[in-house]
C-alpha positions as CSV (number, residue, x, y, z in Angstrom):
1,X,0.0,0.0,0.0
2,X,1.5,3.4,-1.0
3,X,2.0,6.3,2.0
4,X,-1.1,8.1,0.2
5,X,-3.1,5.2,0.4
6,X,-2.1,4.7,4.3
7,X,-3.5,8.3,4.5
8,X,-6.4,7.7,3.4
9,X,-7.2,4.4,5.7
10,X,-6.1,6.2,8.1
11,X,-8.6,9.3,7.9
12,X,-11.4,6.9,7.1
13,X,-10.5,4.2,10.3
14,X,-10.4,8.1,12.2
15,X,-13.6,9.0,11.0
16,X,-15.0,5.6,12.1
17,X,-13.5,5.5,15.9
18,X,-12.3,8.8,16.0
19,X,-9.3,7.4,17.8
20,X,-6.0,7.9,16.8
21,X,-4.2,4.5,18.7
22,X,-6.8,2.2,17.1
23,X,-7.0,4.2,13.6
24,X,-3.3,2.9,13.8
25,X,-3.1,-0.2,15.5
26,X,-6.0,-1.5,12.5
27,X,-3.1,-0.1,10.0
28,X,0.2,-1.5,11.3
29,X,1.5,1.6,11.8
30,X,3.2,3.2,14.5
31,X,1.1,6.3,16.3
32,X,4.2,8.8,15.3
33,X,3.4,8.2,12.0
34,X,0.3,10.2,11.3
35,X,1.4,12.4,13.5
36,X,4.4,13.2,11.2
37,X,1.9,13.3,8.4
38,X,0.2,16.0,10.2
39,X,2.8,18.3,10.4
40,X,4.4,18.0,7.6
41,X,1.5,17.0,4.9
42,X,-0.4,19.7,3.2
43,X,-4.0,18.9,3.7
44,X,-3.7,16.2,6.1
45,X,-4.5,18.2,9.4
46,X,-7.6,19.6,8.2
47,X,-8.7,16.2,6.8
48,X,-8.1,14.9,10.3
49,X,-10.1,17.3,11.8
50,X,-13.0,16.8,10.0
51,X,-12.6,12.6,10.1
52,X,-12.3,13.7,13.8
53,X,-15.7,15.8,13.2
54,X,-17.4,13.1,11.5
55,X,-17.0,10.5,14.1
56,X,-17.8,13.0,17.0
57,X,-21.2,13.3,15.0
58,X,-21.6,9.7,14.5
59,X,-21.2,9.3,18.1
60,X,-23.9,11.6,18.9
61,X,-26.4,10.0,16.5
62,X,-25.8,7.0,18.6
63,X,-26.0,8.3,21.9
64,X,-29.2,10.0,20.9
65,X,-30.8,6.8,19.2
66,X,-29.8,5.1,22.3
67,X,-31.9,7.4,24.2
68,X,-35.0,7.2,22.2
69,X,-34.5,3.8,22.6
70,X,-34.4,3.8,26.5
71,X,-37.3,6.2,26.7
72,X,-35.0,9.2,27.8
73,X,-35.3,11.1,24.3
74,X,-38.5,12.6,22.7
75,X,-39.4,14.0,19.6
76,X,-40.7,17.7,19.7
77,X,-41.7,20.0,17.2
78,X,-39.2,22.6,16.0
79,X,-40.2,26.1,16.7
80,X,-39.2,29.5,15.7
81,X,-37.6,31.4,18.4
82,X,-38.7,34.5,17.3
83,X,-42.5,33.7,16.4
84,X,-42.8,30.3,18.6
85,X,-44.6,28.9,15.2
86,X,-43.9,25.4,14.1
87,X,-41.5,25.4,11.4
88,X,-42.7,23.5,8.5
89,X,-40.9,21.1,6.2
90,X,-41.6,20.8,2.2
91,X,-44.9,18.6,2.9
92,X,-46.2,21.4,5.6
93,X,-45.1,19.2,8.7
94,X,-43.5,20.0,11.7
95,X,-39.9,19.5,11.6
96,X,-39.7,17.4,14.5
97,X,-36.2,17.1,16.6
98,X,-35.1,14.9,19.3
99,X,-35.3,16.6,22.8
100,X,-33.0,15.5,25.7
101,X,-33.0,19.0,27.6
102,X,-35.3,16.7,30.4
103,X,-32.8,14.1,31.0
104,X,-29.8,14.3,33.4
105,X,-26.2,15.2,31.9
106,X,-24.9,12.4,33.9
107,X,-27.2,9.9,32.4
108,X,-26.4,10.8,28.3
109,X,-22.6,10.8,29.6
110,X,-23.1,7.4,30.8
111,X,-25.0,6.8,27.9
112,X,-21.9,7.6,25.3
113,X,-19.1,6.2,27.5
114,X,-21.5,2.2,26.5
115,X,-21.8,3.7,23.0
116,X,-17.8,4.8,22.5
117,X,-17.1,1.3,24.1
118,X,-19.2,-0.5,21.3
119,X,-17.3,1.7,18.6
120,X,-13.8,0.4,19.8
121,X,-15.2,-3.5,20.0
122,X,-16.6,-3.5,16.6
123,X,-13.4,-1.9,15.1
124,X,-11.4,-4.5,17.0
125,X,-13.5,-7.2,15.5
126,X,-12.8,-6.1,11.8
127,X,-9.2,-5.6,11.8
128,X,-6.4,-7.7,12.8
129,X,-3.1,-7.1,12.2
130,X,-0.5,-9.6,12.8
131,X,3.0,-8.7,14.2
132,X,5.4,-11.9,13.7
133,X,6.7,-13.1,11.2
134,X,6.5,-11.6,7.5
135,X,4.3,-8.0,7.9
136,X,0.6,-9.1,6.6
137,X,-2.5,-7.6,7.0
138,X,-5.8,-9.3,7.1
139,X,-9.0,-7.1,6.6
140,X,-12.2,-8.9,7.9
141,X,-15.9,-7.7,7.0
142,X,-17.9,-6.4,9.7
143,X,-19.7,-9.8,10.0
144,X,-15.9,-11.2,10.3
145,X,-15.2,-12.8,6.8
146,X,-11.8,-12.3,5.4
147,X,-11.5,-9.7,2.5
148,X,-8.9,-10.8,0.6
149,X,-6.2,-9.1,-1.1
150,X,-2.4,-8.6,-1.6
151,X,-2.1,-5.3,1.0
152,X,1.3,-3.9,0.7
153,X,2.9,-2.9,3.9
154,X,5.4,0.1,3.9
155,X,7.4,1.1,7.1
156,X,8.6,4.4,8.0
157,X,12.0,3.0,7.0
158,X,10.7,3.0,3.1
């Protein structure tokens, strides 16, 4: 695999777990590595931050589903702040957003310390990356088949 392509993984496995150490770990490569990219990569830090961004959001999604889920979360209409009218979609229906101004702070923290937790288990499930011998990578779907493929591993050292 070519250093561009290692970026690349890399932003997307950030995006997904929006940790650097496993982003890494599911690559081969050391945690300096992207880190070097960072500084010294046009581009890179601001694609970081947004993978960063993107999994941040994810992770909210979840924490709110989860909440619906459990009964902590409604739905409420939007309103206008100014007017206090409903504000209307295309169709003329309420938007409707999910309310969790009721619920303790504690509680929704709770809540995304499970969810974050579930992240990093499923991302250690579809990656594993073995260390002795000859460098090799395996790639594994999320319901744990192999992917197969000739993946290329480059070191700092190259």
């Amino acid at each position: 695999m070519l250093p561009g392509a290692f970026q690349d993984e890399f932003i997307s496995q950030l995006a997904e777990t929006g940790n650097v150490s496993l982003a890494c770990k599911s690559l081969g490569i050391s945690r300096m590595t992207p880190y070097g990219w960072r500084d010294t990569r046009p581009g890179f830090a601001e694609r970081w931050d947004a993978a960063i961004e993107v999994s941040r959001d994810h992770l909210r999604q979840r924490v709110l589903e989860t909440a619906l889920i459990m009964g902590l979360a409604k739905y409420i209409p939007l309103v206008d702040p100014d007017t206090g009218d409903a504000i209307l979609n295309d169709d003329f229906e309420p938007v409707m957003v999910l309310d969790t101004s009721h619920v303790d702070t504690r509680v929704l923290t709770k809540l995304m310390d499970k969810v974050m937790r579930d992240e990093v288990r499923q991302v250690e499930q579809r990656s594993h990356v073995i260390y002795e011998g000859p460098a090799q990578i395996r790639v594994y779907s999320p319901d744990g088949e192999l992917i197969e493929g000739d993946y290329e591993v480059v070191t700092d050292d190259e």
